[in-house]
VEXDREN-2710 file (C-alpha; in Angstrom, 1 decimal):
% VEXDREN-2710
k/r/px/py/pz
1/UNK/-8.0/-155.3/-8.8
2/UNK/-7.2/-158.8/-6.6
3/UNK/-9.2/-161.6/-8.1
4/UNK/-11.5/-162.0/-4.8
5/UNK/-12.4/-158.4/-5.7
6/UNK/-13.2/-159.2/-9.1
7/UNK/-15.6/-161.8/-8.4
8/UNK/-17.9/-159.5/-5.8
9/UNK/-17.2/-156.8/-8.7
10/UNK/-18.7/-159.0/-11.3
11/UNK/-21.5/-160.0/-8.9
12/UNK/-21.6/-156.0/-8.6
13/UNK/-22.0/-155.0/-12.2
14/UNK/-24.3/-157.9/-12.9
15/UNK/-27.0/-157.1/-10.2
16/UNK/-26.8/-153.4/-11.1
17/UNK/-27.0/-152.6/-14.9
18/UNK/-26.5/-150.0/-16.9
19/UNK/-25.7/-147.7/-14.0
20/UNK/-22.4/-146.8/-15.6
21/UNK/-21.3/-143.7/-13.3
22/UNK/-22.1/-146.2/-10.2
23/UNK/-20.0/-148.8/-11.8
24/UNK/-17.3/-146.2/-12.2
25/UNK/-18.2/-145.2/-8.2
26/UNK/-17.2/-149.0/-7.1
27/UNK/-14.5/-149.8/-9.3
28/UNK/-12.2/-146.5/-8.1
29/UNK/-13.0/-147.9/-4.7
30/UNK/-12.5/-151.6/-4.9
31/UNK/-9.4/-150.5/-6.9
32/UNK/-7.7/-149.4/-3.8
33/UNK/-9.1/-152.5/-1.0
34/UNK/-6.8/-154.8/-1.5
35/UNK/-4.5/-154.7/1.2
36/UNK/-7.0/-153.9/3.7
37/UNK/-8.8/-157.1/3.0
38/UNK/-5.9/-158.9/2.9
39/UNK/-5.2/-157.3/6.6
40/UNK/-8.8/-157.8/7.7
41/UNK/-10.2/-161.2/6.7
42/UNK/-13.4/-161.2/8.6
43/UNK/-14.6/-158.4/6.0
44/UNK/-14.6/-160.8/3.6
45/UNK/-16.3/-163.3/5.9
46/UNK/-19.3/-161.1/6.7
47/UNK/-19.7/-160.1/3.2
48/UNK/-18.8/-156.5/4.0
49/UNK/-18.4/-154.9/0.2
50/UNK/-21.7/-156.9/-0.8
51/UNK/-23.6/-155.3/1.7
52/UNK/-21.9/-152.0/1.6
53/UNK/-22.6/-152.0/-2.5
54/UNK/-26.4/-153.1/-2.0
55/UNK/-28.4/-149.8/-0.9
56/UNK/-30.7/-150.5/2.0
57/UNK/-33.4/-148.9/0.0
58/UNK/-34.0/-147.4/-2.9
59/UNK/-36.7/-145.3/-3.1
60/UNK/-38.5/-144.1/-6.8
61/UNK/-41.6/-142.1/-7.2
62/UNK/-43.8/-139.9/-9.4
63/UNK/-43.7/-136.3/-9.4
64/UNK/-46.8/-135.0/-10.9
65/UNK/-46.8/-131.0/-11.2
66/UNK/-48.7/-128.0/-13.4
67/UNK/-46.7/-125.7/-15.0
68/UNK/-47.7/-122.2/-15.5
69/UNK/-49.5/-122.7/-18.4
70/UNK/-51.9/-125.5/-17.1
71/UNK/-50.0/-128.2/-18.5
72/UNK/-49.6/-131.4/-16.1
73/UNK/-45.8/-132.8/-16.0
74/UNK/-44.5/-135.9/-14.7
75/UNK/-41.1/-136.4/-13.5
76/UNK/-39.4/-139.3/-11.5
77/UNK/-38.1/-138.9/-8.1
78/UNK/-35.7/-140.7/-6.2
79/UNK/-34.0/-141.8/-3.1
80/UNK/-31.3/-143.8/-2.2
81/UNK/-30.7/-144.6/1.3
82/UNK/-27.4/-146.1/0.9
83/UNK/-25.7/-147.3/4.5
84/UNK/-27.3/-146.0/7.5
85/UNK/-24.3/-148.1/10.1
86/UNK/-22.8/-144.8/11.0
87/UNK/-25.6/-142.2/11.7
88/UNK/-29.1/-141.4/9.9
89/UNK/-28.7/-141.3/6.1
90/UNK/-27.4/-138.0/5.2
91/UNK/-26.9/-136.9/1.4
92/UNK/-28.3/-134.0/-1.2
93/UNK/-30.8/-133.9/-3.2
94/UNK/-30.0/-133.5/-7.3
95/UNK/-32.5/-131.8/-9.6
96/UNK/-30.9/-131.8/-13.3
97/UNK/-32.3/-133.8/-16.5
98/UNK/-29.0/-136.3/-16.4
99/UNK/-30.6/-137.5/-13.1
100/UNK/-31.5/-141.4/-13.2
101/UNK/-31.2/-144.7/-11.1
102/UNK/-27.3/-144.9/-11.9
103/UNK/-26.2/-141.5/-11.0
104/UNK/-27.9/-141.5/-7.4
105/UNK/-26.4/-144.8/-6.8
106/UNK/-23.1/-143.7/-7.7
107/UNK/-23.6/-140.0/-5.7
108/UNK/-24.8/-142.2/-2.5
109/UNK/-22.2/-144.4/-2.8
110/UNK/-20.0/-141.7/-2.6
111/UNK/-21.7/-140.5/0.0
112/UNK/-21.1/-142.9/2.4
113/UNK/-17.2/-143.1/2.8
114/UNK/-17.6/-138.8/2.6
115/UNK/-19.8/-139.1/5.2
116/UNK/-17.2/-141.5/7.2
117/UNK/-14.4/-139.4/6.5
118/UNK/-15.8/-136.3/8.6
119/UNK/-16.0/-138.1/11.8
120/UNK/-19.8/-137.4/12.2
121/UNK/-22.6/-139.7/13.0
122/UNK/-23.7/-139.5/9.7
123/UNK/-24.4/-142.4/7.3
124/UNK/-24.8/-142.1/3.4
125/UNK/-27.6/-141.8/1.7
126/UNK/-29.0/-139.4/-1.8
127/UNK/-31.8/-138.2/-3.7
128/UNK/-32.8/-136.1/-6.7
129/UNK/-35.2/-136.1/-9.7
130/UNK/-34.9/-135.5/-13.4
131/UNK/-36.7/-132.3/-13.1
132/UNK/-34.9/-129.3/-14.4
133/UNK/-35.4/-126.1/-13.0
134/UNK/-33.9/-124.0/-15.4
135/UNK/-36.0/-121.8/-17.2
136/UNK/-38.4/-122.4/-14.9
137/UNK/-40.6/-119.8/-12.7
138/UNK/-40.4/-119.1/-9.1
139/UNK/-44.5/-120.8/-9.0
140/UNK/-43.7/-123.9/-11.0
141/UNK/-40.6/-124.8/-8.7
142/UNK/-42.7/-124.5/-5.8
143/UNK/-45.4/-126.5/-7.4
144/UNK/-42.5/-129.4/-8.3
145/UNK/-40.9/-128.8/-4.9
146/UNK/-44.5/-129.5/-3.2
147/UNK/-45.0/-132.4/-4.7
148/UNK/-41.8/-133.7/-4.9
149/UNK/-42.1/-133.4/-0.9
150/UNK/-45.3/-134.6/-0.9
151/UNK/-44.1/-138.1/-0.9
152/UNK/-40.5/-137.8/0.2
153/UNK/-41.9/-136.8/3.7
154/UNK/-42.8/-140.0/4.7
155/UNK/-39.5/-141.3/4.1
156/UNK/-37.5/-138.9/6.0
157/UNK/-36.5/-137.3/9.4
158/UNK/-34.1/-135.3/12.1
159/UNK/-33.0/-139.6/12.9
160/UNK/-34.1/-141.0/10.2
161/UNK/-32.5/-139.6/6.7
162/UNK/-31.5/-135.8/6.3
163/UNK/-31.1/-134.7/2.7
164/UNK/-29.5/-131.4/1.5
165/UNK/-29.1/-129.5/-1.6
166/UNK/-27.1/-130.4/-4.6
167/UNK/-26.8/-129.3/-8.3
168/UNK/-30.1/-127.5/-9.1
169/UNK/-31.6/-127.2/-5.1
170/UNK/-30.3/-124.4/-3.1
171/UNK/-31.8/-122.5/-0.6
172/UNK/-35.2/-121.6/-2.9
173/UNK/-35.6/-125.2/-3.2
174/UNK/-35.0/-126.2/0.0
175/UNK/-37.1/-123.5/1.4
176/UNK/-40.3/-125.1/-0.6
177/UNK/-39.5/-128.6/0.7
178/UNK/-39.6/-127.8/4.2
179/UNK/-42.4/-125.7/4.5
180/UNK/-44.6/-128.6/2.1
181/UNK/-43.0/-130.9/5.0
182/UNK/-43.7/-128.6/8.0
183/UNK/-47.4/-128.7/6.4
184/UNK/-47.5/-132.3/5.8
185/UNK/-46.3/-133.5/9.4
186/UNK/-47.4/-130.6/11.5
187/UNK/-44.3/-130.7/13.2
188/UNK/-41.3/-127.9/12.9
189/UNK/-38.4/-130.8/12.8
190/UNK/-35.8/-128.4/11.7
191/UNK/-33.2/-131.1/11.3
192/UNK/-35.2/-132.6/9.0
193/UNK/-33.1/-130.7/6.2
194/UNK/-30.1/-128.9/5.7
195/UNK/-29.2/-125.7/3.7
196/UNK/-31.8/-124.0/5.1
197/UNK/-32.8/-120.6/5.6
198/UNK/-30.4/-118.5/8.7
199/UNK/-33.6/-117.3/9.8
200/UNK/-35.6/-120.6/9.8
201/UNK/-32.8/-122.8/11.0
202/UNK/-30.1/-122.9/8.9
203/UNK/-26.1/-122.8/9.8
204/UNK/-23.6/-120.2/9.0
205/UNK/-20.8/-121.0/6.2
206/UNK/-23.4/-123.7/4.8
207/UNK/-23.7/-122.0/2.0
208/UNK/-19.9/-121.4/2.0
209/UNK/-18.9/-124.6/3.1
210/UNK/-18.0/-126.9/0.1
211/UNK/-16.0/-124.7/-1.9
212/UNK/-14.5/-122.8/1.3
213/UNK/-13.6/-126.7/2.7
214/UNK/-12.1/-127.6/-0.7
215/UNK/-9.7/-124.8/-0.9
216/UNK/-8.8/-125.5/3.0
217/UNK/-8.0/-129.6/2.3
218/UNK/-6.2/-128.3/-1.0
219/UNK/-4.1/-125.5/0.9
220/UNK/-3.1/-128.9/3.9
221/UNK/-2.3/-131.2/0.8
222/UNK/0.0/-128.3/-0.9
223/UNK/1.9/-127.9/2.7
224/UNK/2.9/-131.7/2.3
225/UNK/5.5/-130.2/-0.8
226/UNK/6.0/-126.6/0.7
227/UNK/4.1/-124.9/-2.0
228/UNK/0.4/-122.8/-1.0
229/UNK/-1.8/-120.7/-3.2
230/UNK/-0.1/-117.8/-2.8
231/UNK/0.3/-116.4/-6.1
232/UNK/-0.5/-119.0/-8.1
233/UNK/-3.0/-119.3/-11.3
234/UNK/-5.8/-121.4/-10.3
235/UNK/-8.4/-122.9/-12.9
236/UNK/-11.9/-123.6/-11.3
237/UNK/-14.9/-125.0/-13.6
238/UNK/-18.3/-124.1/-13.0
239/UNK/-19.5/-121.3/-11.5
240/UNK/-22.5/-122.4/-9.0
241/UNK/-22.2/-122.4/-5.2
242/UNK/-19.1/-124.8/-4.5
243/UNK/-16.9/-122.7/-7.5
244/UNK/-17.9/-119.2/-6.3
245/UNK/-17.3/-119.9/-3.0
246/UNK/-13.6/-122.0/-3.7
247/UNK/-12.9/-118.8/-5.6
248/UNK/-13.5/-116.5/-2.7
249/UNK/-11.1/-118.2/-0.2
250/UNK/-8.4/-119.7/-2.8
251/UNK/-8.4/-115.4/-3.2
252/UNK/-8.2/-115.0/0.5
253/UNK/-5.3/-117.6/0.7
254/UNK/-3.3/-115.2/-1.8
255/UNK/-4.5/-118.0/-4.9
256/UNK/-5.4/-115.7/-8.3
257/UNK/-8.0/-117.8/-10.2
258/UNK/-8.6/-117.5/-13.9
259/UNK/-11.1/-119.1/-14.8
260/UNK/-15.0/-119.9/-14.6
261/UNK/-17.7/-122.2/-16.6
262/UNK/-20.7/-123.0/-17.4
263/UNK/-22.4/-125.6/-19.6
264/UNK/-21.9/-122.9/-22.9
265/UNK/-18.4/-122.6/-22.5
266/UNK/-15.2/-121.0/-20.0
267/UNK/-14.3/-117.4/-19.0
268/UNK/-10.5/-116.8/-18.7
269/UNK/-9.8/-113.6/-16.6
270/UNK/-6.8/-112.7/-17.2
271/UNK/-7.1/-109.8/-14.3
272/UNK/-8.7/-112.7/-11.7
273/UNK/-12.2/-113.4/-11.6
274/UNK/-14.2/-110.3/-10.1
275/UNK/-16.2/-112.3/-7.1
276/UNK/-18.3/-109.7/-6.5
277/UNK/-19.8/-109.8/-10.5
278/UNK/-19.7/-113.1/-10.6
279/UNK/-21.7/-114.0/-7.5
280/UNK/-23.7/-110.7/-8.9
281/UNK/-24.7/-112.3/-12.3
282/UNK/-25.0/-116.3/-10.9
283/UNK/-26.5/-115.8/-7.4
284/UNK/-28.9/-112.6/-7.9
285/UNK/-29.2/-112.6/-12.0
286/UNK/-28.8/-116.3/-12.3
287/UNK/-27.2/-115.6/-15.6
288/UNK/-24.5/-117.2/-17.5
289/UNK/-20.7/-116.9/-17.4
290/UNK/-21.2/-115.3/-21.3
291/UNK/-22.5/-112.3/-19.4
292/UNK/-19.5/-112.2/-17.1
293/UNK/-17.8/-111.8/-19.8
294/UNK/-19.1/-109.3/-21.5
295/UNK/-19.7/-106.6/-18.1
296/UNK/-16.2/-107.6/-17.0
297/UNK/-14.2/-106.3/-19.6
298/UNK/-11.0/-106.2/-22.2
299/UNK/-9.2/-108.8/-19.2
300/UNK/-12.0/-111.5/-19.4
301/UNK/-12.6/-113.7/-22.4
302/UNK/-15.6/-116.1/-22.7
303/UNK/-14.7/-119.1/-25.1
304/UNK/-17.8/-121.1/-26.2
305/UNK/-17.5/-125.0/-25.8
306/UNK/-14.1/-126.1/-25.2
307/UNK/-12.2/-126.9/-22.3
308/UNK/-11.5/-124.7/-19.4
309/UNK/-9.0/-127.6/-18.8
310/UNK/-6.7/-125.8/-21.7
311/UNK/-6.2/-122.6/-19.6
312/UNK/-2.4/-122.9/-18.0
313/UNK/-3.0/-123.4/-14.2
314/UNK/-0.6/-124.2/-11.2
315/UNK/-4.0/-125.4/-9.5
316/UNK/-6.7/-127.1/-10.7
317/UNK/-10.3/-127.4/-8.8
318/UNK/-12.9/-129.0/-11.0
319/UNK/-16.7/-127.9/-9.1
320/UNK/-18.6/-128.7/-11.9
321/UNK/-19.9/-132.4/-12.5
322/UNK/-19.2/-136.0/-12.7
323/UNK/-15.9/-136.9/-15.1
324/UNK/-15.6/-133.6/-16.6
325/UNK/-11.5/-134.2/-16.6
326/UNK/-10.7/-136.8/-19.0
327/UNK/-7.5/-138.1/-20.0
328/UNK/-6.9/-135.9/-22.6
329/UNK/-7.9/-133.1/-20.3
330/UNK/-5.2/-134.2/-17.6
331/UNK/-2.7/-134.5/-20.2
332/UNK/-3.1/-131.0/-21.3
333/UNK/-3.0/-129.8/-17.3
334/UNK/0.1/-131.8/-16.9
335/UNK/1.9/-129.7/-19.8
336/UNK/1.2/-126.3/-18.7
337/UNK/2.6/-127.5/-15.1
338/UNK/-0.3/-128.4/-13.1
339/UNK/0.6/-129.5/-9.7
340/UNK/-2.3/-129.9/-8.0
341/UNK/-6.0/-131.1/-8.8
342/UNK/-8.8/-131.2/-5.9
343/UNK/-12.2/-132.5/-6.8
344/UNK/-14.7/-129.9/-5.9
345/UNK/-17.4/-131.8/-7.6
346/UNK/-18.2/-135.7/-6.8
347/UNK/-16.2/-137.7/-9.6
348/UNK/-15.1/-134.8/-11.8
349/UNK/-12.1/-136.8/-13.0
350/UNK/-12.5/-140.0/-15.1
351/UNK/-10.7/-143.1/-14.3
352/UNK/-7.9/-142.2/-17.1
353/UNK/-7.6/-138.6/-15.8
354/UNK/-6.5/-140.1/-12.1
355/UNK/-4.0/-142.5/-13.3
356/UNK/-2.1/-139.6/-15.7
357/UNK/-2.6/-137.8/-12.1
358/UNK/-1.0/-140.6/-10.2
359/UNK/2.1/-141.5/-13.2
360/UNK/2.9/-138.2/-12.7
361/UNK/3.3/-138.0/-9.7
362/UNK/1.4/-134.4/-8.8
363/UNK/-0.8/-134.1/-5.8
364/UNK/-4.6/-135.5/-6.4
365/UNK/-7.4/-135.8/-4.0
366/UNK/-10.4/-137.5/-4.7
367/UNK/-13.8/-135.6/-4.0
368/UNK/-14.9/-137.5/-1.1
369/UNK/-12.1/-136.1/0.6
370/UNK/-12.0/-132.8/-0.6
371/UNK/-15.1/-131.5/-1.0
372/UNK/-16.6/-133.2/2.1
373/UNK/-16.9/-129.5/3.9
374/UNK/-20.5/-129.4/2.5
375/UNK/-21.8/-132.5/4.5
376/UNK/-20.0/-131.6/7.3
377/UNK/-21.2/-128.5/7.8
378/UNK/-24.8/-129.6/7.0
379/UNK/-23.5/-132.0/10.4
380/UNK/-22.9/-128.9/12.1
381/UNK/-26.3/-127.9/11.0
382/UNK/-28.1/-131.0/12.5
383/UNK/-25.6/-130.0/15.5
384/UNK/-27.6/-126.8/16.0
385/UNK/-30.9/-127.8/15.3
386/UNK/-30.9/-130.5/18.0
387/UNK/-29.5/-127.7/20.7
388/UNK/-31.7/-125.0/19.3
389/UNK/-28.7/-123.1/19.2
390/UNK/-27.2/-121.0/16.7
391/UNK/-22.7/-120.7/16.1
392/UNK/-21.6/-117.3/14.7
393/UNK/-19.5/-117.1/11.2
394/UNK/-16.2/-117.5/12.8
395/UNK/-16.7/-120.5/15.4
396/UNK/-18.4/-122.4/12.6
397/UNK/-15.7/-121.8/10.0
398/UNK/-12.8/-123.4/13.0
399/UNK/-15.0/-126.4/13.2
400/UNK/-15.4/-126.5/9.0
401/UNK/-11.4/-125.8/9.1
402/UNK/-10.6/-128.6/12.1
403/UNK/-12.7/-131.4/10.1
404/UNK/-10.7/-130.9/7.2
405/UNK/-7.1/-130.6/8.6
406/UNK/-8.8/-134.0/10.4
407/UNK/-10.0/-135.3/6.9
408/UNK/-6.2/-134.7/5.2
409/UNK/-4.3/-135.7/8.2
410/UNK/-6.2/-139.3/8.3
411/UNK/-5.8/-139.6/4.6
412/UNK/-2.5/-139.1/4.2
413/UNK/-1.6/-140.8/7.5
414/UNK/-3.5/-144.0/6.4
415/UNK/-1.8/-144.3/2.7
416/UNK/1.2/-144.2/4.5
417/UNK/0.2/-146.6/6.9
418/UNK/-0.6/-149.2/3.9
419/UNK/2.5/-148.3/2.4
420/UNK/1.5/-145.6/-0.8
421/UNK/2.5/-142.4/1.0
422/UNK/0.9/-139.4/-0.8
423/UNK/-1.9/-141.7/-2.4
424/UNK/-4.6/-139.7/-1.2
425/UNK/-7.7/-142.1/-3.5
426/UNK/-6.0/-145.2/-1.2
427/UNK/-6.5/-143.1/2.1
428/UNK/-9.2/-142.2/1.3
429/UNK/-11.1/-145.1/0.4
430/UNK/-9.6/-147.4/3.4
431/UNK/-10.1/-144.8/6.0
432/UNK/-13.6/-144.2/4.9
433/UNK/-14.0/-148.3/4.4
434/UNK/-12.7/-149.8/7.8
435/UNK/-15.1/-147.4/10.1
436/UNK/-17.9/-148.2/8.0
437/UNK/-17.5/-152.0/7.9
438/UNK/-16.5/-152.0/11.5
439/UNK/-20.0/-150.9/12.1
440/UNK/-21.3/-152.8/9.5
441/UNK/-19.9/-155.9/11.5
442/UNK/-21.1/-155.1/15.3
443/UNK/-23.9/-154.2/14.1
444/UNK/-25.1/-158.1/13.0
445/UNK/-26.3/-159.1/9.7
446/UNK/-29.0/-156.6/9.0
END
């Protein structure tokens, strides 16, 4: 990192403590700035990173709730509405015990050179709380989800700050929150959320659209060196919404993936993961990977703990959570001939993971690139809901498949630009950078 990087880091890191995985966030980006603020000196002027790092607001709450037996809980709520210079804050909403101060920061962060990268009026913001809804009945998630709503509401709106789902809110979830809004409000501001209900307002391929957009960057990025997925062994972690649906079109584009996860350990299908009995025992059961396992077969194995990382892949997708690939991890991919690794999740791969990535020379994209179908489709989404129109399967997926031939091409065309062809983190991070403090700028110091 260039020294005059340094110094706003340091000011960074000071102001902000103990918010490790948002430390982490800043430093993979301000890695990668210093030729475009040696190219662009009036970003330093206006203080662009300092303001860009600073959220404008950060929003934490209590979430009282009764559980089923009577008992009152009290969890913490959150909202960080990061950079609003490109569009109305737009960003999920996290519900997961890990959840505190640091990682919203980091996810929002994230968030806003994603939400850049799409092309959409969209600026970056996030949310979440440390409730866990594992375990936890149908009635005591809609009694969290009402009160978690309950003051969220008057924070958010269609032009103001959409939120989505994320680990632990899907369409149950987000189904609660907007009809607690709905009842708040006494309005029907359908883009006040997205990952809604197709019935209530929701898009096609939302559901679909992370892991389908991932596998669609990933096929672009594979092109670059002639190769595809045709017949090769992919490894994906995890085995919610972004993995089952990767592993449905990495299939479709020929791909045979191996592997699944879940926090108890890894399957390795030897056969290829069976989608239909995996989305059967996730999406419908909402069981674990263990009993994928055990209805699938002789061809699957379930391996408690471990790494799915050790299973010999051509292609590697990580859709779990943050810096799941360490260094050892990328090591052990690099062995057994990996050439390939798309983030799936946000900041799967640790700082040591990307520069064994990057020595080796293999194709990398960061997550913000990669898996930015889901917020672009939750755009589409917003799209709709202010037309009151509705887009079939097929004209949605073109649009979801246009952004992210968009998102690679600019990428790849802007590393090259700044002279590290193939550096997929640089064009990232300075594509998503220079639109954002453009706007940051013209807008006036606000």
């Amino acid at each position: 990192m260039e020294a005059n990087l340094t110094m706003v880091y340091d000011q960074i890191i000071a102001r902000n403590p103990g918010e490790a995985e948002f430390h982490q966030a800043v430093r993979e980006v301000f890695d990668t700035l210093g030729p475009v603020m040696a190219r662009n000196p009036q970003y330093t002027e206006a203080a662009v990173l300092e303001r860009i790092c600073e959220p404008e607001r950060q929003i934490i709450f209590r979430v009282p709730w009764q559980d089923d037996q009577g008992r009152v809980q009290i969890n913490r709520g959150f909202r960080v509405e990061f950079n609003s210079a490109l569009g109305p804050y737009k960003g999920g909403l996290r519900f997961h015990r890990s959840v505190y101060l640091g990682i919203i920061k980091f996810l929002g962060f994230e968030q806003i050179f994603k939400n850049s990268l799409t092309g959409l009026p969209i600026g970056g913001g996030k949310g979440g709380s440390d409730f866990d809804p594992h375990g936890r009945s149908d009635g005591e998630i809609m009694r969290f989800c009402q009160s978690f709503m309950t003051e969220l509401a008057r924070h958010i709106g269609p032009n103001t700050d959409v939120p989505a789902g994320d680990i632990g809110v899907g369409g149950r979830e987000i189904g609660y929150m907007f009809g607690q809004y709905r009842r708040i409000t006494n309005r029907y501001d359908a883009g006040v959320l997205t990952g809604k209900g197709l019935t209530w307002g929701g898009s096609l391929v939302r559901t679909e659209a992370t892991g389908y957009g991932l596998v669609m960057f990933t096929q672009r990025m594979l092109q670059t060196r002639g190769l595809d997925f045709a017949g090769r062994r992919i490894a994906i972690s995890g085995s919610g919404n972004v993995a089952i649906y990767a592993t449905e079109k990495a299939q479709e584009f020929g791909g045979e993936v191996i592997t699944c996860s879940d926090s108890a350990g890894y399957v390795v299908d030897e056969a290829g993961i069976d989608l239909d009995l995996l989305k059967q025992v996730k999406e419908i059961e909402r069981g674990r990977v263990s009993d994928y396992a055990m209805r699938r077969g002789s061809s699957a194995k379930f391996v408690p703990g471990g790494s799915v990382w050790d299973v010999p892949a051509e292609v590697a997708l990580p859709c779990a959570t943050q810096n799941e690939v360490r260094e050892d991890d990328a090591v052990t991919l690099l062995k057994n001939g990996v050439k390939a690794v798309a983030e799936g999740a946000n900041m799967p791969c640790t700082p040591g993971a990307i520069a064994a990535f990057s020595k080796a020379g293999i194709l990398y994209a960061p997550g913000k690139a990669s898996n930015a179908g889901g917020v672009a489709t939750s755009g589409l989404e917003m799209q709709q809901n202010a037309s009151r129109d509705s887009w079939s399967f097929e004209y949605t997926e073109d649009k979801l498949a246009d952004i992210m031939a968009n998102i690679h091409d600019t990428c790849s065309e802007t590393a090259a630009e700044y002279g590290h062809a193939g550096d997929y983190v640089m064009g990232a991070n300075i594509a998503g950078f220079i639109k954002v403090a453009d706007a940051v700028i013209a807008q006036g110091l606000i």
